[in-house]
N, C-alpha and C positions, 0 to 999 in steps of 0.2 A: 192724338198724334203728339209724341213726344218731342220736345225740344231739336236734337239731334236729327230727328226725322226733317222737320223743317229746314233745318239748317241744309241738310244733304238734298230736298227739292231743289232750295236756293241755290245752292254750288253749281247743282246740274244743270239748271236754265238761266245763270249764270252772263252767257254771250248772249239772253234774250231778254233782255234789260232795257225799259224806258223806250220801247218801240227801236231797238237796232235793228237792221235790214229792212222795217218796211219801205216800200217804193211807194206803195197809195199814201198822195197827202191825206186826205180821210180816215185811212186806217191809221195811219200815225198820230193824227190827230185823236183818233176814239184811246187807244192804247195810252198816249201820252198826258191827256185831260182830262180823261174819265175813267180809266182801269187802272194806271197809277198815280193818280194825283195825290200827291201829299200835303197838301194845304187843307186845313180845317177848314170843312164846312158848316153854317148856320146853324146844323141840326145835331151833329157829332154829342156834345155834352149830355145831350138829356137822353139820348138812344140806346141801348143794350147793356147798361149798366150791370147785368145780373146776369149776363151770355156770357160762355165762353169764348173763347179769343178766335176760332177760324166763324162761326156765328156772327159776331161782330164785325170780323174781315169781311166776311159777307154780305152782311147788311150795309155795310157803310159801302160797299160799291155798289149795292142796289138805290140808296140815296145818289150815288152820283147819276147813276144810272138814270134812271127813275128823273132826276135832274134834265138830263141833256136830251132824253128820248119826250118829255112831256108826253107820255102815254094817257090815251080819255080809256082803254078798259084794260084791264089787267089780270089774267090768271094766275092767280097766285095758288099752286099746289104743294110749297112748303110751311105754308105759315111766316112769313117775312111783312106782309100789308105795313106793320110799320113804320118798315123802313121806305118801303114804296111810299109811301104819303107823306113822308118826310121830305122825298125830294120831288112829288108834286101833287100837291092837295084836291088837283080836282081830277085824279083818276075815281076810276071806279074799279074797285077790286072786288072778285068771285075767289070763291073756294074752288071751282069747279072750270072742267073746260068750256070756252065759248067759241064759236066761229072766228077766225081770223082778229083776234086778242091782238093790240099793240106789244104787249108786252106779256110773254109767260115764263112763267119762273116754275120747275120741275124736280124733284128728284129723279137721281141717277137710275132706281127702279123702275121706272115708268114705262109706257109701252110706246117706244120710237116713233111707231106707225101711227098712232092716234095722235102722238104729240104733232108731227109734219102736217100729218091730213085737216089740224085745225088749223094751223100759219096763216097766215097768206102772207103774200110779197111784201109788205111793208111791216109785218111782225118782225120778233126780236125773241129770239128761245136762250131761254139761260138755264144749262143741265149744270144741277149741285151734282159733289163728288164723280167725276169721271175721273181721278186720278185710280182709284181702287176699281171701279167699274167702267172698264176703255172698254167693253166690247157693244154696249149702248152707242157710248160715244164713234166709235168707231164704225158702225153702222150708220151713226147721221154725218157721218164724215163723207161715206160713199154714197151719199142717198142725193139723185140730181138736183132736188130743190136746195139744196143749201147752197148759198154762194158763198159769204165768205165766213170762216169759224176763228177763234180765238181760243185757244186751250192755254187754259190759266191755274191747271190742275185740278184746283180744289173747283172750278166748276169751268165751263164750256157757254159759251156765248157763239149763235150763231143767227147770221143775219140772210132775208129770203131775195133779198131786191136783185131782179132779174137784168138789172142794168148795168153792174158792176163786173171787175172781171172776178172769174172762180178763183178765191186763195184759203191758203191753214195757215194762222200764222202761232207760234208757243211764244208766249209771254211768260216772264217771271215777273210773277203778280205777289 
C-alpha cells in the first residue's frame, strides 16, 4: 500500500480517532490504551527491524495486545509469535488451531466457520487484512457469537464475552 493509499484510509476514519463516540468505558479504554497507544513500549526497539511498515503496525499492536490480554495459549496462523511474546512471555504459541485459544490471530483467507467454532467466550480473534477482504469480515460481523468487533482496517479484532452489550465500533488505527 502506497503512501497516498494510507493517507486516504486515515482522512476516511478521520471522526474515528482515539476512541470518539464510544459509550463503553471498557471499549474506550481497549481503543485508547491498547489499539492506539502511542508511547513506546519495553520491546518496540529490538522487534521487526527488517518488516515492512503495516507488519510492524501489526505487530507492535499484537505486543500491546498480547500485553494487556496476558494470554496462557495462543493461535497464532500468521507467523507474528514474536511479537506475541514480546508482550507476554509465558503464553504458549501453536501454529495451528486449538479449542477455545485465548488469543488467535488469523489471516483474512481463512474459513469463518472453523475460526468461531474454536472461540469460546473468553477468546479474543484478530482477522489481518479485512480492509480488501470485508466479505470474511462481514460474515463475522453477522455471526451471533461475536459480541463486540473493532474494524481497524488493516485487521479486525473481535471479542466473544456473552456479558457485554452487542456493538461494531471503526477505529482509525
Amino acid at each position: 500500500m502506497n503512501r497516498l493509499q494510507q493517507a486516504w484510509v486515515w482522512l476516511r476514519r478521520i471522526g474515528h480517532c482515539r476512541g470518539f463516540g464510544i459509550q463503553s468505558p471498557s471499549d474506550y479504554r481497549f481503543v485508547r490504551y491498547v489499539v492506539n497507544e502511542h508511547w513506546p513500549y519495553y520491546a518496540y526497539a529490538e522487534l521487526g527491524r527488517t518488516d515492512d511498515w503495516l507488519r510492524r503496525k501489526l505487530g507492535l499492536l499484537y505486543v500491546r495486545l498480547a500485553n494487556e490480554l496476558q494470554p496462557a495459549t495462543v493461535s497464532d496462523l500468521v507467523g507474528v509469535g514474536e511479537y506475541v511474546l514480546a508482550g507476554c512471555r509465558k503464553a504458549k504459541i501453536g501454529r495451528q488451531l486449538v479449542p477455545s485459544p485465548d488469543l488467535l490471530i488469523a489471516p483474512a483467507g481463512a474459513d469463518v466457520e472453523q475460526l468461531l467454532s474454536s472461540c469460546g467466550e473468553q477468546s479474543v480473534l484478530v482477522v489481518e487484512d479485512i480492509g480488501r477482504r470485508s466479505q470474511a469480515w462481514n460474515q463475522l460481523l453477522a455471526d451471533g457469537r461475536t459480541i463486540v468487533t473493532f474494524d481497524l482496517y488493516y485487521c479486525g479484532i473481535a471479542f466473544f464475552d456473552k456479558r457485554r452489550s452487542r456493538q461494531h465500533y471503526i477505529v482509525n488505527f
